[in-house]
N, C-alpha and C positions, 0 to 999 in steps of 0.2 A: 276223525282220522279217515283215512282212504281204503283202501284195498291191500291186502298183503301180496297179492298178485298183479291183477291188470280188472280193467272195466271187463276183461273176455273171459276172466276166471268167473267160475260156478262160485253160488255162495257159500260152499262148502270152504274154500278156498281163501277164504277174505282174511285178513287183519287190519283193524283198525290203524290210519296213516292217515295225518295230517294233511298231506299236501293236495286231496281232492279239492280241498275245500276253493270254491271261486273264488274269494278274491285276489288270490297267491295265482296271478297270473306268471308268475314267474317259474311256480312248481309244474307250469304246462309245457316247458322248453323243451322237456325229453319227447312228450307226448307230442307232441308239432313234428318232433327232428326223427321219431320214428314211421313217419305218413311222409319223410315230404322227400326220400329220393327218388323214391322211382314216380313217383306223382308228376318230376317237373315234366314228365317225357309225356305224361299224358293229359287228356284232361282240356283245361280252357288256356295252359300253356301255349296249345299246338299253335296260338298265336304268333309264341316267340321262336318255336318246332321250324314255322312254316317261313318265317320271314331269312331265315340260313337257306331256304330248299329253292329259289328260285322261282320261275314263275310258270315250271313246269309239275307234274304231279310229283310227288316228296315220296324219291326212292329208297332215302337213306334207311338204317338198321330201327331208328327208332319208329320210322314212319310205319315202316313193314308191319312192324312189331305191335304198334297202336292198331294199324289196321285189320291185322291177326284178329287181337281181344277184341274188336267192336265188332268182329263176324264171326266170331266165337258168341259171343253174349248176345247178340242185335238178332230181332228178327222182323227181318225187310216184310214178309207179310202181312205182317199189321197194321192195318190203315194209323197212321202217325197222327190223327187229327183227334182221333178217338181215344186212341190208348198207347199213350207215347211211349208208358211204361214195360208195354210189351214192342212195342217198336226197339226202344236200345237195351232193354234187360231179357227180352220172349223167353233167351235161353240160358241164362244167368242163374244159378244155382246160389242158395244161402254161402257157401263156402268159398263165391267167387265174388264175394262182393269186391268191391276194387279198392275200400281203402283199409280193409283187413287182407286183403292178398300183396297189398304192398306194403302193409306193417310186417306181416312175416318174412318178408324177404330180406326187410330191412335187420327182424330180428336175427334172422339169419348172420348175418352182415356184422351185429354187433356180437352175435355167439364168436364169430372168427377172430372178432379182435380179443374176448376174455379166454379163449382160448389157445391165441399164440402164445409164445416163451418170451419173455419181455423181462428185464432187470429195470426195477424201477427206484426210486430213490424212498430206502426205507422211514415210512409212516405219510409218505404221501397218500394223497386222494387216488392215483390208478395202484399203486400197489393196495391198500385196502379193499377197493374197489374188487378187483382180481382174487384177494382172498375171499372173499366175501362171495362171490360166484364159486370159489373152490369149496368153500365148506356147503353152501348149497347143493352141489352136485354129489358130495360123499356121502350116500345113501348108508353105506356102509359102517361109517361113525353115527350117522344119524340112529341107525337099529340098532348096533350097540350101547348106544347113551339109553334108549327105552323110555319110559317114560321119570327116570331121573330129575332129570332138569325139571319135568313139571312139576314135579312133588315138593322140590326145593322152593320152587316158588310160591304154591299152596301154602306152606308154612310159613313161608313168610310173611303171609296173609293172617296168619293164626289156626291155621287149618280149618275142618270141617268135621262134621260129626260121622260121615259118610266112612270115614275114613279110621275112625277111633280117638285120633290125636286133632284136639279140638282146643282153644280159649273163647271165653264167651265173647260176644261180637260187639267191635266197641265199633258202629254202625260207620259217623263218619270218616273214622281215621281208615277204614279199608275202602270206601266210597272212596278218599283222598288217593290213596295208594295205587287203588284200580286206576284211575282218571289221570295223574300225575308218570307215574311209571310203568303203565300198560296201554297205557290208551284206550283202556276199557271203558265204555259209558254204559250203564246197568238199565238206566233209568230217565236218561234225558242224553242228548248231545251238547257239547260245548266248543265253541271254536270260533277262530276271527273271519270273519267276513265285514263285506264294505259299510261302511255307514248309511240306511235310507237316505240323508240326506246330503251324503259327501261320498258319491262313490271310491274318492282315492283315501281315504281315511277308516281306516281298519277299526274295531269292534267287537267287542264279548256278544257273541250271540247264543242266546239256548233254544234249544231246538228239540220239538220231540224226536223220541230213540228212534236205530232203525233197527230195526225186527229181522231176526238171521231165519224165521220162517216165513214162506212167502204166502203171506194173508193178504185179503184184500177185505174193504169193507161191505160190500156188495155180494159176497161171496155164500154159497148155498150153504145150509147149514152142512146136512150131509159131507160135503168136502170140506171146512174147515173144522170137523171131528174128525175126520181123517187125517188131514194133514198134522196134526194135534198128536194124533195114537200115533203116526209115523215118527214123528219128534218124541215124543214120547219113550220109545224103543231105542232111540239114537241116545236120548241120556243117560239112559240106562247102561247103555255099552259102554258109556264115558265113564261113569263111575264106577265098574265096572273094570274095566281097563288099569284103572289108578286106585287096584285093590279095594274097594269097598265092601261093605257086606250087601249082599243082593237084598233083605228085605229093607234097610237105610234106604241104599240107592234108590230105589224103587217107589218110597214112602215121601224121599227130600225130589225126586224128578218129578211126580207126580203134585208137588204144590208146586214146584218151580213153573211146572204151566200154567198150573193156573194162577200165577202172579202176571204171569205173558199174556194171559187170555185177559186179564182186567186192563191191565195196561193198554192192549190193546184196545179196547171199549171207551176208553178214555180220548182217542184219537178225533180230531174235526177234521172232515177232511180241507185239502188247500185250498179250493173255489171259494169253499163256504167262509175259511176266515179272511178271504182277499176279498169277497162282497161284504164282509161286514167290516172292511178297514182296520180288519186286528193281525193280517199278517205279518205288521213290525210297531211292534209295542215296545217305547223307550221306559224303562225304570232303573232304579238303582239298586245296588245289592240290598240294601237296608228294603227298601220296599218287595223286594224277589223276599227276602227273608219272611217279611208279614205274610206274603202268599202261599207260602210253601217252606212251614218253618221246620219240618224235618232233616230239612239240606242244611249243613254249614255252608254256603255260601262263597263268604268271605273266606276260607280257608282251602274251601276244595278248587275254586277258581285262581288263588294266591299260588299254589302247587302248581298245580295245571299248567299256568301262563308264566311263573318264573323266567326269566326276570323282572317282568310288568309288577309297580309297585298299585298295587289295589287298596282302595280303602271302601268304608262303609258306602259312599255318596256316590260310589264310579257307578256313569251310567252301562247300561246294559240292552240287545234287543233281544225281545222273549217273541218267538213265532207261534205261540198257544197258551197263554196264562192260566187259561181252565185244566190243559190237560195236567199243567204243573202242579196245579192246588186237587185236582183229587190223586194224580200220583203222588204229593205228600202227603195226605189223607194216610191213602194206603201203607205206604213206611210206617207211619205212626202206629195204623195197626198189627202190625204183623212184627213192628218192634216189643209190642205188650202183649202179644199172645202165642207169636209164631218166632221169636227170635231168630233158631237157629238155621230155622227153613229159609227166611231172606239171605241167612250168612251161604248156604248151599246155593241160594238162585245165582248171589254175584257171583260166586266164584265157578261156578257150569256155565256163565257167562262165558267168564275168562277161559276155559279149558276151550269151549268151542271156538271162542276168537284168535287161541292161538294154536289149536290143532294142525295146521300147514303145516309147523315146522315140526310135528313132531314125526314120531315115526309110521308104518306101515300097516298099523293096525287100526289107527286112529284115522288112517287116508281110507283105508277101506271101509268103514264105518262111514265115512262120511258119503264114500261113493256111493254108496247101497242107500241112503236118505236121499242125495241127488235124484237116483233115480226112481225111486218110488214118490217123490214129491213132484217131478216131471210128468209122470206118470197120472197122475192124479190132477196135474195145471194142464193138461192135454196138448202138455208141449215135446218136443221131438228130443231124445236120447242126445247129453253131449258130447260132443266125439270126445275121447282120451286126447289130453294136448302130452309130450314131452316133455320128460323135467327138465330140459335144460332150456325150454321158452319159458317156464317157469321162473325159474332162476334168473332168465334174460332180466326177466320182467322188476324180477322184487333186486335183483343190482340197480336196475334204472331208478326205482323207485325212491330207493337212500344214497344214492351216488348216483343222483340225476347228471347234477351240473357236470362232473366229471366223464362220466359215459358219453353227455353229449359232447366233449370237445374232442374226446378219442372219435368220434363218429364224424365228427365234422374235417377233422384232419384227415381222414381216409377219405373219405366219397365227395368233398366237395371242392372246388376251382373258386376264383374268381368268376370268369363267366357265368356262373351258376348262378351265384350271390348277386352277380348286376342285373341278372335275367328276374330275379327274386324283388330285388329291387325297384325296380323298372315298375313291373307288377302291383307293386304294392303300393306306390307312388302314384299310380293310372287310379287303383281302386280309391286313393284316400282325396284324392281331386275331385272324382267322380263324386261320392259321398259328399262332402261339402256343397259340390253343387246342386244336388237335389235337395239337402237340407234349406239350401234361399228359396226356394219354390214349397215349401212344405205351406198347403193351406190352412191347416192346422194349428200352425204353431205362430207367436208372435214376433216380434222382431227383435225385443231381448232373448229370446228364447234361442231363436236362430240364431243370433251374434254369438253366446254361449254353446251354445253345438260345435259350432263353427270353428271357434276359437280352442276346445275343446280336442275335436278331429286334428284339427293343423300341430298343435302342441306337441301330438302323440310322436314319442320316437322309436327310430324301426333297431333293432338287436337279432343282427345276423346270427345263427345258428349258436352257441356256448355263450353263456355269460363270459362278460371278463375276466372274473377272478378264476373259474374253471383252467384258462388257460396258460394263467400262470402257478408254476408247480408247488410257490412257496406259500402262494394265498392260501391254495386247497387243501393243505397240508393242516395249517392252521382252523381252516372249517373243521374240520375232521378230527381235532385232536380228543375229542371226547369219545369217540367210538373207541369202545373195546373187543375187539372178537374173542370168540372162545369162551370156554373151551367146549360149548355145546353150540348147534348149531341154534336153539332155540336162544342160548343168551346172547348173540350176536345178533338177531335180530329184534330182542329186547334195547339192548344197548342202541342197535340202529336209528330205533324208533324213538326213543328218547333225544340223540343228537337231533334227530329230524325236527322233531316239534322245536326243540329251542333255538335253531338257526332260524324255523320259521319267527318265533316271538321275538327275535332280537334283530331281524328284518324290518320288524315295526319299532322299534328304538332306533334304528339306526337306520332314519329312512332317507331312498336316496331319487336322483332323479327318474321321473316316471319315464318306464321303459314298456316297449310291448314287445314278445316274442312275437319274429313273424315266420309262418310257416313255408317253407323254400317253395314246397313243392303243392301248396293247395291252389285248388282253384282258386280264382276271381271271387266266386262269388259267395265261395268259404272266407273267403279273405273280408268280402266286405260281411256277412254273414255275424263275422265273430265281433266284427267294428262297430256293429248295431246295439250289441250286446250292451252297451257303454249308455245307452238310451231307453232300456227296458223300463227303468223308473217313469218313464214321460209318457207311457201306456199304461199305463199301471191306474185304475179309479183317484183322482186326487194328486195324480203325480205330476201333474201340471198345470195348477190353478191358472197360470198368465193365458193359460192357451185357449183355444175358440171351442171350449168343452162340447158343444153342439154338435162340430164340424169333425172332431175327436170321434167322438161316441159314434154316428152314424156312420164312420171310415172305419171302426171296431166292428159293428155290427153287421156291416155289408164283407169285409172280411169271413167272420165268420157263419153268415148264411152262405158265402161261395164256397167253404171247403165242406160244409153240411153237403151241397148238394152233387157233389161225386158218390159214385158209388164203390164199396168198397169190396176185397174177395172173399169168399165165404170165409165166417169162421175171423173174420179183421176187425175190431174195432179200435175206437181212440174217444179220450175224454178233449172235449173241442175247446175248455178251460183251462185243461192242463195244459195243451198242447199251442196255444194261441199265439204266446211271446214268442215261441219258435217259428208259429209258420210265417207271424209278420218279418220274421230276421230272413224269412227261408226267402219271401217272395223281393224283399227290398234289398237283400243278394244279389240275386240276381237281374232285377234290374239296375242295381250299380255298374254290376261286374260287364252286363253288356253295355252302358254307356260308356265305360272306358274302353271297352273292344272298338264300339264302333269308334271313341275319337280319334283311336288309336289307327286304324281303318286311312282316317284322313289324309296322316301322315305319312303315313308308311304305306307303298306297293310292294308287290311281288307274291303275296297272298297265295298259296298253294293249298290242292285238294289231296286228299287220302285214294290212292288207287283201288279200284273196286269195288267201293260204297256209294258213287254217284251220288254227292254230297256235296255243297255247297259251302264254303268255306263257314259263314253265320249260319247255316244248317247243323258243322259240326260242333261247331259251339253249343248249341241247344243240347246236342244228342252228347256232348263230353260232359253237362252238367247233370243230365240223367244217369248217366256211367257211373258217377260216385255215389248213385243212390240204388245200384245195380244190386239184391238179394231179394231174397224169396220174403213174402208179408208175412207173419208171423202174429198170434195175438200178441197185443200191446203191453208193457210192464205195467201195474197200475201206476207208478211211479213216472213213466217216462215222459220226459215235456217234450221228446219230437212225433210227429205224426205218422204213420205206417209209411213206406217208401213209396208205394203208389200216390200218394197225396204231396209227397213232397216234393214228387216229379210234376204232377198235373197241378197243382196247386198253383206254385210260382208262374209254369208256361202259358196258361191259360190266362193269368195275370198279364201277362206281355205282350201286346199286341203283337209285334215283329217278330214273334216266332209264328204265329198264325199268318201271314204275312210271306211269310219266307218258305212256310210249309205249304200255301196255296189250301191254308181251311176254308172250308163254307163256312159263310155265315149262321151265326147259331149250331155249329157241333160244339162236341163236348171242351173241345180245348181251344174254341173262340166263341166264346159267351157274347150277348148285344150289348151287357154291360159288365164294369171291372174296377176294382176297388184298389184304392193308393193311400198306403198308412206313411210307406218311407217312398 
């Protein structure tokens, strides 16, 4: 499951939601359609900006307006050859990054349409929709409910000893119950992602958990006993909160960690099992069962994925077999000695994963671990967001498709959509055509790519069935609201997962959201993605593995050898798959510029940035990489934003070229490496 908020909510904040998950390209519709209006106006657009403006400087509002924020953010000081990053971000602030400053305008935008007065046709998808932002915003109801709602649903768990009212733990059937109608996973993740060897063909995949404290494995001891007593003190409050008795709570939180702390210790990191070729291991339920026979398997996955009919032999991919078989170990133990302390760990699970909805005691609680956990990762205070970005957020999330067509009807033309088009059409030309020159790869390989690229179809802004009122209605007919705001969003979350599972029953032609308003070289960026298996050790036996490997490894000794700002790091393994998408981006995105170039005159500049048309191209694709460096998430597969800027340009000759580098600075190297 995904987030209960947004990728920008604290993980105080989160609920478990299906639709992160990558292969549900389809669940990214909103997340495109929220980045992509005011983006058309800036950016590697200014191509299509500039070809309306004439063949004198572009005075129009938008133009003004572009050129405002690139002298606002940009600082001309900067020798551009050396540090491009300070050349178009010098003065760019975390807060200004530019495709979080134009999601929020955008949120903006859809707060106005949930909050006009609109009569809609009752149990449709925008009426729900609408209520569903209303009961979100009624703080009011929500403090009065109290911690109610959660208590009902503890017992229907069988309760906890914490609490007094307890039945003994019949292990998998609350396992079933967390996983099936909470989206809770205690102890492993489960969810459909693409097949290793068929990316359009979906899959049970188990995955280890993800941990709502932010450990890393590298990490000082000193600070992850801290971080530990911090958390420590946050369960405390929780049980706590929902009546417990203080020496219980205190006695069931304090093994709860330490079920978190082993689990954790169980963890390989992702480099090490992608060098050992175990990061997609094909088995069957009957075999997962021999590895890790604590789990019912077949019952808990049978729930889970309803209406998917499962049986013993259905294959499955496991991402860590070892951490499976000593986390079933562990269950085993702590079912014959500790029973009722595993029955209190899952369900402080669930309290913390669904704390969001609950009330103001539970949000403060959480604020206060945010920030002393902050505090201690030496990273900077979150600013307070608004509840009703809040709320923006978790409407979009369970009434995606819906939200998006309301938003598509308001803000966007025809023109727009052809401009979008056009775009997207320049980039997937481009991309084919460097795929035949790839030295790399062999000539069925290419044929396949190729064939591959061409196939993909483009889906203007809503799904279809979004915007007809009777389809959505019917999506939707399972959502119940009410009468708390936490069981609405229980209910939510359950329609969600089963529209997602009955997506793959009912599969239809492959579609790809395209983003109106991203760059070029976003556009080609995400189109790469479709290819990450053929970089991957063994992902592509046919191809010239020699010519492979040493285009890997000259990659990443060139983003090795930038340097970075104090206090910045990044894992060069984690981060690899993206910077190859990041550099073969952009050089897509400018071979469609320049073809584009051929055809078309009239080509205009931005007044008072003494800028060259393919000058601002460079400096509009650093723009969307405009915030302040930050340490790295251990988790995060992109590179710090200075690497992402310098990384690709230094890659391209024609911006060294166009910028008038000496040979040998830092952003025109003697030599330069071509994966895409």
């Amino acid at each position: 499951m995904g987030t209960l908020w947004s990728q920008e909510s604290t993980p105080e904040e989160r609920l478990p939601v299906e639709g992160s998950r990558p292969w549900a390209v389809a669940r990214r519709v909103l997340t495109a359609i929220l980045i992509l209006g005011l983006l058309l106006c800036f950016s590697v657009l200014l191509c299509y900006i500039f070809q309306s403006c004439g063949p004198c400087p572009c005075e129009t509002s938008v133009c003004l307006d572009l050129r405002d924020h690139y002298l606002a953010s940009g600082n001309t000081s900067v020798a551009p050859c050396t540090d491009f990053f300070g050349f178009a971000c010098g003065r760019a602030k975390e807060t200004n990054n530019s495709f979080q400053q134009l999601a929020t305008k955008n949120k903006n935008r859809l707060r106005k349409i949930l909050e006009a007065q609109n009569f809609w046709h009752p149990g449709s998808g925008e009426e729900k929709a609408f209520q569903f932002y209303n009961s979100c915003m009624d703080t009011r109801a929500i403090e009065a409910a109290g911690t109610g709602p959660l208590r009902q649903v503890i017992e229907e768990l069988g309760g906890w000893r914490i609490s007094g009212k307890w039945t003994s733990l019949n292990f998998n059937r609350t396992l079933r119950l967390l996983m099936s109608q909470y989206g809770h996973f205690p102890f492993f993740r489960a969810y459909l992602g693409p097949h290793p060897a068929s990316p359009h063909t979906p899959v049970i995949q188990i995955d280890q958990p993800e941990f709502d404290v932010p450990l890393k494995q590298d990490q000082e001891q000193k600070i992850y006993a801290q971080i530990f007593r911090e958390y420590l003190t946050y369960l405390n409050q929780l049980g706590t909160l929902l009546g417990g008795d203080t020496s219980k709570v205190q006695e069931h939180s304090s093994l709860s960690i330490s079920i978190t702390s082993r689990l954790f210790q169980f963890l390989r990191p992702l480099e090490q099992r992608r060098a050992q070729g175990k990061l997609f291991q094909m088995v069957t339920i009957n075999q997962l069962k021999e590895m890790a026979p604590a789990i019912d398997w077949l019952s808990c996955l049978q729930a889970t994925f309803t209406p998917m009919s499962l049986s013993p032999s259905q294959s499955l991919v496991v991402h860590d077999v070892e951490y499976l078989k000593n986390m079933s170990q562990l269950v085993e133990e702590m079912l014959l000695k500790q029973r009722d302390f595993l029955q209190s760990h899952m369900i402080l699970g669930l309290v913390v994963t669904l704390s969001p909805a609950l009330d103001s005691q539970f949000q403060e609680a959480r604020r206060k671990l945010s920030q002393k956990l902050r505090e201690l990762t030496e990273q900077p205070p979150m600013p307070a967001r608004p509840r009703w970005m809040k709320c923006v957020e978790e409407t979009g999330t369970f009434f995606e498709p819906t939200l998006a067509a309301l938003f598509v009807r308001e803000a966007f033309g025809p023109s727009t959509r052809s401009a979008a088009m056009e775009l997207f059409t320049a980039i997937r030309d481009a991309l084919i055509t460097r795929l035949r020159n790839l030295p790399w790869m062999n000539e069925e390989t290419k044929n396949m790519a190729q064939d591959k690229v061409a196939q993909l179809q483009v889906e203007m802004g809503a799904s279809e069935w979004a915007l007809k009122p009777e389809l959505a209605r019917q999506e939707y007919n399972d959502i119940q609201l009410g009468p708390s705001f936490l069981q609405s969003v229980l209910s939510c979350v359950r329609s969600l997962r089963a529209r997602i599972v009955q997506s793959v029953l009912q599969p239809c032609p492959q579609h790809r959201a395209v983003n109106f308003g991203a760059a070029g070289s976003i556009m080609a960026h995400e189109l790469l993605h479709i290819f990450y298996q053929l970089l991957l050790p063994g992902g592509c036996p046919a191809c010239d593995t020699h010519a492979l490997q040493e285009a890997r490894l000259c990659l990443k000794r060139h983003y090795a050898a930038f340097p970075l700002p104090s206090g910045t790091s990044f894992n060069d393994s984690l981060t690899f798959l993206e910077n190859a998408a990041d550099v073969g981006g952009l050089a897509i995105a400018l071979q469609a510029y320049s073809k584009r170039l051929l055809r078309h005159r009239g080509e205009t500049v931005l007044p008072s940035l003494d800028l060259s048309p393919q000058q601002i191209f460079f400096r509009s694709y650093a723009q969307v990489m405009c915030r302040e460096p930050s340490p790295q998430d251990s988790h995060d597969t992109h590179s710090p934003p200075h690497l992402r800027v310098h990384g690709p340009l230094s890659s391209t000759p024609a911006f060294a070229r166009y910028f008038r580098c000496a040979h040998g600075a830092l952003l025109n190297p003697s030599s330069r490496c071509q994966l895409w």
